[in-house]
Structures are given as structure tokens and as C-alpha cells.
VOZATOR-250368 format. One record per residue: x, y, z of N, C-alpha, C in turn. Coordinates in steps of 0.2 Angstrom, whole numbers, plus 5000, padded with zeros to 4 digits. Example, Ala and Ser with C-alpha at 12.3 -4.5 7.8 and 13.67 -1.06 7.14 Angstrom:
506649725039506249785039506649845039/506449895035506849955036506450005039/
END
This chain:
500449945000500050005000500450065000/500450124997500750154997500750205000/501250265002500950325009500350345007/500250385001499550415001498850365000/499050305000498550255000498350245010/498950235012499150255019498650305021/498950355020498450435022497850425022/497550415016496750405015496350355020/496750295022496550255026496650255032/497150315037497150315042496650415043/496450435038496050475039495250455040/495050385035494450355038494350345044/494850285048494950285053494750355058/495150405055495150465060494050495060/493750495055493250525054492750465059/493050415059492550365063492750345070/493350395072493250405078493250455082/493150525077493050595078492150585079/491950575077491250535078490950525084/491450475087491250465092491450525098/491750545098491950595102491250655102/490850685097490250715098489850655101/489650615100489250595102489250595111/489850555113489850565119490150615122/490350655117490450735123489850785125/489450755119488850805121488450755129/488450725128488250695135488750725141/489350745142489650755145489750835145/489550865140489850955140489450985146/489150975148488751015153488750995163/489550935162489550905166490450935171/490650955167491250995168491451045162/491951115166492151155164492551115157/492451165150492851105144493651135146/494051165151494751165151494851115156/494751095159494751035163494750985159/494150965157494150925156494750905148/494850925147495350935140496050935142/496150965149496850965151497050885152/496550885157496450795156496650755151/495950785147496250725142496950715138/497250785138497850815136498350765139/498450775144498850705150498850655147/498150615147498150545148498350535140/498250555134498350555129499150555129/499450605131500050635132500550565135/500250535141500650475143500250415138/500050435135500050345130500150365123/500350415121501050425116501750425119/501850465124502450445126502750365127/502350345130502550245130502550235124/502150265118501850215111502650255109/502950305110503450335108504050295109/504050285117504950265120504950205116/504250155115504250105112504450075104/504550135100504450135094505150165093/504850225090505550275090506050295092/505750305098506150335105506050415100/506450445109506150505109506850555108/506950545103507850595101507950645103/508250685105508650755108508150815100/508650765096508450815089507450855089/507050815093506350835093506350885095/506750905101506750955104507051015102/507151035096507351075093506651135091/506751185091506251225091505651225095/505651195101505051195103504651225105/504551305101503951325100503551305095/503651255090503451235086502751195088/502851155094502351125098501951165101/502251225103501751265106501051295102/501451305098500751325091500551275089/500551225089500151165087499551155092/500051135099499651125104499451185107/499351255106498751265106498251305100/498451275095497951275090497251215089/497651145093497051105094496751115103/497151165107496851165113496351195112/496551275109495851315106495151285102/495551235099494751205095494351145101/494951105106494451065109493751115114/494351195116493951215123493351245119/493451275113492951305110492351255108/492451195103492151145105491651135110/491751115117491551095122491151155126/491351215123490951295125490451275119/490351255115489651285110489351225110/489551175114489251115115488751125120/488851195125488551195129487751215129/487851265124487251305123486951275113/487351265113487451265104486851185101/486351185098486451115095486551075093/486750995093487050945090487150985080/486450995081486450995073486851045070/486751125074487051175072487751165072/488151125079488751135079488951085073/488851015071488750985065488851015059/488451055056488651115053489151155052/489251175055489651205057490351165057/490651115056491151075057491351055050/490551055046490751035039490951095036/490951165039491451225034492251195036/492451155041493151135039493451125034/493551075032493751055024494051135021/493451165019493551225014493851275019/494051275023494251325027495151295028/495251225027495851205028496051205020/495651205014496151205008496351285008/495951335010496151395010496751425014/496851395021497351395022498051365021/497951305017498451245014498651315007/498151345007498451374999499051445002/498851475008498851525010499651505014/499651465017500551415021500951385017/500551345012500851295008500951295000/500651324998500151344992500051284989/499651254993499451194990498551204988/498651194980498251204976497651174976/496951174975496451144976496051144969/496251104966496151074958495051074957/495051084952494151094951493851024953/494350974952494050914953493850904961/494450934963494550934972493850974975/493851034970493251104972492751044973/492551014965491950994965491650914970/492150894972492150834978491950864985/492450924986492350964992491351004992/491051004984490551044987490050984986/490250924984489650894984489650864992/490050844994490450805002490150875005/490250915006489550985010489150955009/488450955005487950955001487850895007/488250825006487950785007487850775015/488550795018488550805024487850835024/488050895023487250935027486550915029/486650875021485750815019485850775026/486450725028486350705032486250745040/486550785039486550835048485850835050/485650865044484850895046484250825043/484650785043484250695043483550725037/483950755031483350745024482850805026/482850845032482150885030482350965030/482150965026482151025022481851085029/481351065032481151135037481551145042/482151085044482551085050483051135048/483051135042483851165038483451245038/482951245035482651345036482751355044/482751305048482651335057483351335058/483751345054484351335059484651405060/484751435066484851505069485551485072/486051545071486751545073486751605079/486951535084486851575092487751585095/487751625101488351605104488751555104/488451485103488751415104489151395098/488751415092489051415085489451455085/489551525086489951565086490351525088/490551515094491151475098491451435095/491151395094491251335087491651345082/491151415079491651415071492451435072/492351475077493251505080493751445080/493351385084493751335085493851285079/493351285076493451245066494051295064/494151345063494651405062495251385064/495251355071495851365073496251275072/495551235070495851165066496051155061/495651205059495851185048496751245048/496951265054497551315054498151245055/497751195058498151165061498451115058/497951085050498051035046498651055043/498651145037499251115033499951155038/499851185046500351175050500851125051/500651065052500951015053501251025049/501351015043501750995037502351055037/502151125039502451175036502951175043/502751155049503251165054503651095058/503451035057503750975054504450965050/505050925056505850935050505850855052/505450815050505650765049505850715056/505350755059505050715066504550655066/504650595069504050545066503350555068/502850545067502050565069502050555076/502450505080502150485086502850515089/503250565089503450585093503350675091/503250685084502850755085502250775088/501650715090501150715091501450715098/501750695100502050685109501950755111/502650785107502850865109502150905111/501850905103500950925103500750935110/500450855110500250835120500350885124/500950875125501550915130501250975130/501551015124501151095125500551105128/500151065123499451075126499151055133/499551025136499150995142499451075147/500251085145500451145149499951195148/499751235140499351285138498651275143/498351245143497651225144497651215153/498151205156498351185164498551275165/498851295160498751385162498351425164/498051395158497351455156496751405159/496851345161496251335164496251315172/496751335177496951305182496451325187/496051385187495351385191494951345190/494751315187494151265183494451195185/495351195184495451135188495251125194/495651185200495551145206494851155208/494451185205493951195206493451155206/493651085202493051045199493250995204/492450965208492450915212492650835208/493050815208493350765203493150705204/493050675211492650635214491850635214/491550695212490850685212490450705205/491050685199490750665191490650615190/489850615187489450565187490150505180/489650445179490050395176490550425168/489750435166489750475158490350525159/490550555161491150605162491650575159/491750535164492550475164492450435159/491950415159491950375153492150405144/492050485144491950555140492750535140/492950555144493550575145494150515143/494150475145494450425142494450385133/493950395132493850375124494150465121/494050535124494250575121495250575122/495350555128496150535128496350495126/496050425125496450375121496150385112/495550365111495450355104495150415102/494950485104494850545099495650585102/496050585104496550625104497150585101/497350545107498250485104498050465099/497450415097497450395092497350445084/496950475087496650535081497150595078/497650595084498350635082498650595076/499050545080499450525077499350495069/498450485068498150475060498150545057/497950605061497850655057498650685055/499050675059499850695058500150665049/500050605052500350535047500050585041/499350585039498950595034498950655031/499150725036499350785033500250775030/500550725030501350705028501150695022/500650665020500850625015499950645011/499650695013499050715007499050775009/498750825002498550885003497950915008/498050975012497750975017497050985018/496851005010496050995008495650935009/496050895006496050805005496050785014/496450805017496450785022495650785027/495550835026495050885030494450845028/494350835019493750805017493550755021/493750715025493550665026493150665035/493150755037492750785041491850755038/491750765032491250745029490850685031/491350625030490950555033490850575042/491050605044490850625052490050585052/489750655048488950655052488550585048/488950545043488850485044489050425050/489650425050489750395057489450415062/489150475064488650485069488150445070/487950415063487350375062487450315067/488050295063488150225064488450225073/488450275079488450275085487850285087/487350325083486750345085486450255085/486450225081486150165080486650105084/487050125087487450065092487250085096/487050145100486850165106486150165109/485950155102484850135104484450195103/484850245097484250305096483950295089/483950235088483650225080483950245074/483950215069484250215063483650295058/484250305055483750365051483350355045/483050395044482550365036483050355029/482650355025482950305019483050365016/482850415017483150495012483750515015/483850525020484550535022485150505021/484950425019485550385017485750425008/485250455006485550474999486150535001/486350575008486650625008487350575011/487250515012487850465015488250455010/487450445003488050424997488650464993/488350524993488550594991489250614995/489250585000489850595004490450555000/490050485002490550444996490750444992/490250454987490550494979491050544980/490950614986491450654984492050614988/492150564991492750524993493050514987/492750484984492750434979493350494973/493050534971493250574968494050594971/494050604979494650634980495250564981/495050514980495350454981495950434973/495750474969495750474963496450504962/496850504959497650534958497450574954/497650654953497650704952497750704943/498350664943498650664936498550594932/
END
């Protein structure tokens, strides 16, 4: 298989387990301050790259070169998780949902803008149908859901932190000398857990830690082990080795994997019109999967 065969395939992975992280954080946003809870996750993600690290590559002297380089990473995704978890508060599923489908287009624009990485018609035209179909699915086929949707404080919160992810895909690459995914992803950790233990250290000692209900921890673990360590070190790999619109695309299958937790968890599967906006996702996959030349 090849790296960009690679890429494509640990970026599915990535969309299907960014997935789950909405689903179980919304049960959980309303249940701790999001710097807290994020600092956290930032730790425990942090200590299960560094084992996955000493074990693999080991951790060279040379990583340590520049290490402002991780401070803007890590807090380019600190800003997107705490903002996140603030418009989860007020914000709804669907709206923020929405709103997460302007990634993609926001990350080829900055790819053009750090990298000049070009975004070909074929690319435009995959990116606009992968929205289209996202959105069919967000608002589950009905057409009055999508005229009701109103942009509140929560969304706002949101978009700033979509901003500050789609900043974050063609970063890697342009601040990246040749560090492997799982000890750049470490450094990342690192910053972020300091960043977010700064700025958020009233909310820590402040949070009764012993009397969060189960869902919390439960939150909290799947977002340290399989939506951050795991979700890094794919989204890392994937910006190496594909362009950063391409990358991003595959935010689109999200609100289809949503489905598919909505229905492992017992809220019913959707109607038969919404699977047409699941297809639509596909196809515009299908298109980006495709070699350029």
C-alpha cells in the first residue's frame, strides 16, 4: 500500500472515531468546565503516546529542537477542543454539526495560504458535493430543519474553534523537520496539556473530581485514548503524506458515522432519504481518492 493509500486509510479511521467523540461529549459537555476536562484528556493521551513513543522510536534530543513549534500546534487544537465543548453547551447537535462541515474548505484555504497547496476543480467539485451531502445527512433529509437553523453564541464558539483546526492541518506539514508522527504528536500533547493547565487552572482545582457522574470518565477516556492519541497520530501521518483539503474531506463522513453510534447506542436508525446524503459523501470520497494526474 502505498503512503497516500496510507493517508486516505488512516484518515477513515480518523472520521470514525471523531464521531464518536460528539456523540459522547455531548452527553458529557454540561457536566464539567471544557478546560478541565481537556487538560485531562491532554495527560492521559500525552502518557499513552509517550510509552507508544519510547516503544517505537524513541524520543531523540533532535525533537526537541524548536520547541515552539509544539506550542502552536498544541494550542491550535487546545483552542478548537475548549471551544468545542463551550458551544456544546448552549449550541445544538445539529447546528454545531454544521458547522464542522465548513472545515474542509476552510483548511484548503489555508493549505493554499502556508503551503500553496492547490485545490484542483476536481477537488472543488468533491469538496462541494461531500457539504451537500453532509448537510442532507446533519439535518436527517428535511428540508424545514435546515430553514430553522439559527446561529447562536454556541455556533459562534464553534466556528472560531473549526478556524483554529483547519489552521492546524496544513501546520503540521509546514512546521514538521522530519519528526515521526508519534513523537511530533507527543511534543503536541505536551504543550497542550501545559497551555490548557494555564489557562484553565481555576476550573481545575475547582472541579469536584470525585463527584462526576460515570458518563464524564467514561467521555474522558475514549476522548484521551481513541479521539486524541489515536486521532493525532492518524491526522499527523495523513497531513505527511496528502494535501490538506483532502485531508480535511473526510470531516464529511463524520455525520455519517454519527449514524452508525446513534444506532449502536439505541436512538434508531434514520429514514431511507438521508442515506442518499451518506451516498453523496461517498462519491465525493470517491472522487478525492482518485490521483490527480
Amino acid at each position: 500500500m502505498s503512503p497516500i493509500a496510507r493517508g486516505h486509510l488512516a484518515m477513515l479511521v480518523f472520521s470514525a472515531l471523531v464521531a464518536g467523540s460528539f456523540s459522547l461529549g455531548s452527553l458529557a459537555a454540561n457536566e464539567i468546565a471544557p478546560a478541565a476536562l481537556n487538560a485531562l484528556r491532554f495527560l492521559i493521551a500525552g502518557a499513552v503516546i509517550g510509552v507508544a513513543a519510547l516503544a517505537t522510536t524513541g524520543l531523540p534530543r533532535s525533537a526537541a529542537r524548536a520547541p515552539w513549534r509544539y506550542l502552536v500546534l498544541g494550542g491550535l487544537f487546545a483552542i478548537y477542543f475548549v471551544l468545542m465543548f463551550e458551544g456544546l453547551k448552549t449550541a445544538a447537535p445539529v447546528s454545531t454539526a454544521a458547522v464542522f462541515t465548513l472545515t474542509p474548505l476552510m483548511s484548503g484555504l489555508f493549505g493554499y495560504l502556508l503551503l500553496r497547496q492547490v485545490t484542483t476543480r476536481r477537488m472543488a467539485l468533491a469538496l462541494s458535493i461531500g457539504a451537500v451531502g453532509a448537510l442532507w445527512v446533519i439535518f436527517r433529509a428535511d428540508w424545514a430543519a435546515f430553514l430553522r437553523f439559527r446561529v447562536g453564541q454556541g455556533e459562534i464558539y464553534y466556528f472560531w474553534g473549526c478556524v483554529a483546526h483547519a489552521i492546524y492541518t496544513p501546520m503540521v506539514r509546514k512546521l514538521n523537520r522530519g519528526e515521526p508522527a508519534v513523537v511530533f504528536t507527543f511534543g503536541m500533547l505536551v504543550a497542550g496539556f501545559v497551555i490548557l493547565t494555564v489557562y484553565g487552572w481555576g476550573d481545575i482545582v475547582a472541579t469536584d473530581w470525585a463527584a462526576l457522574p460515570g458518563i464524564v470518565w467514561i467521555t474522558v477516556f475514549y476522548l484521551a485514548i481513541f479521539a486524541s492519541a489515536a486521532t493525532f497520530v492518524l491526522l499527523q501521518f495523513a497531513t505527511l503524506n496528502l494535501p490538506s483539503a483532502k485531508v480535511m474531506a473526510y470531516t464529511y463522513l463524520v455525520p455519517s458515522w454519527v449514524i452508525g453510534w446513534e444506532i449502536l447506542l439505541g436512538h434508531g436508525a434514520p429514514t431511507g432519504l438521508v442515506w442518499g446524503g451518506v451516498a453523496m459523501t461517498v462519491v465525493a470520497l470517491l472522487l478525492l481518492l482518485r490521483n490527480e494526474h
